[in-house]
N, C-alpha and C positions, 0 to 999 in steps of 0.2 A: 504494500500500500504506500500512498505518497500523498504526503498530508501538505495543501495548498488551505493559505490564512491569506489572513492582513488583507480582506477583501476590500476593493471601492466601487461604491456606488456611482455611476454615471450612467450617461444617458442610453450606451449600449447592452448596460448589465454591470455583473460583478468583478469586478478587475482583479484580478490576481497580483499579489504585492507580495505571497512568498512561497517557497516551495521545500519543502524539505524532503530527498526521497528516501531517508532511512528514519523516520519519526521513532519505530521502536527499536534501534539500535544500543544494546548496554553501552557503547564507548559513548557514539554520537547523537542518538536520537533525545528527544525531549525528558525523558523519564517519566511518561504520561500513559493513564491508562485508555484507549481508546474511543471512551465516555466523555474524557477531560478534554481529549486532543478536537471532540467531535462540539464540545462547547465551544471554543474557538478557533474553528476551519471547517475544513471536509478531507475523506480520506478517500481518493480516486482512485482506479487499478492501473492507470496509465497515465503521459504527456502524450500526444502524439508529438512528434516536430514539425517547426513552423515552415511552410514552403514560402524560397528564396523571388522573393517576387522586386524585381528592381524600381526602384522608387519609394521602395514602401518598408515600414519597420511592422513586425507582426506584434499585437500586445493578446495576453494570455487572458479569458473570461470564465468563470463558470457556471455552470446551469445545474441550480441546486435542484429541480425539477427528474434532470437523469443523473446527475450526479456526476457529472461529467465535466471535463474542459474542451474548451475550443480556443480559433484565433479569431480576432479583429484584425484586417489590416491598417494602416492610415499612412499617409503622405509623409515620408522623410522630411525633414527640413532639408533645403540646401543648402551646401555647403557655399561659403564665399567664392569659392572656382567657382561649385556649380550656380550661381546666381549671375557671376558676369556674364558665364559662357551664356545661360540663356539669356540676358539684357541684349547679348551682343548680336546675336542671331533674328532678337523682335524688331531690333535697329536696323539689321541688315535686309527685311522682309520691310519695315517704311520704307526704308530708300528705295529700294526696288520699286514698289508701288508710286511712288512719287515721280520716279523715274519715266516707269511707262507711263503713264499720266501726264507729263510733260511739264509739271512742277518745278524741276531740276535739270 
C-alpha cells in the first residue's frame, strides 16, 4: 500500500501534497496503525506514472470515490529562452503580415 496525504482542495479535486510508498515500514514508514494512517490520507494499491506530454507539468489528484489517483495536466511556465523565442516568432508572423499588406 502507499499512503498519499496533505491533500488540497481546488477546483479540479484533491491534490496530492505527499506520498509515502513504504507507510508500514519498521525502519521508515510512519509507525501508524492503518486506522491512524486512514484519518489522515488514503492508502492506494498503486501510482501509475505520469505520461511525458511537452508543454505540460503532470500534478497528482485523488478520487476518494475509487480510491484511486490520477493526473491533471497544466501548462508549464516558460522559461525566459522559452518566452523570447516565442515573442520572437509572434514578431516575426507581424512583420510578415504587415509586409504582404504593404505596411512596410
Amino acid at each position: 500500500m502507499i499512503f498519499v496525504g496533505d491533500f488540497i482542495q481546488d477546483e479540479k479535486g484533491m491534490r496530492v501534497g505527499f506520498i509515502h510508498n513504504m507507510p508500514f515500514d519498521e525502519k521508515y514508514g510512519f509507525g501508524k496503525t492503518e486506522q491512524e494512517l486512514l484519518q489522515i490520507g488514503a492508502l492506494v494499491d498503486s501510482i501509475p506514472g505520469p505520461q511525458q506530454i511537452e508543454g505540460k507539468t503532470a500534478v497528482l489528484y485523488y478520487n476518494a470515490q475509487t480510491n484511486s489517483v490520477y493526473y491533471e495536466y497544466i501548462d508549464k511556465p516558460l522559461s525566459d529562452q522559452g518566452r523570447i523565442a516565442q515573442l520572437e516568432a509572434q514578431n516575426a508572423q507581424m512583420l510578415l503580415v504587415l509586409v504582404e499588406k504593404g505596411l512596410m
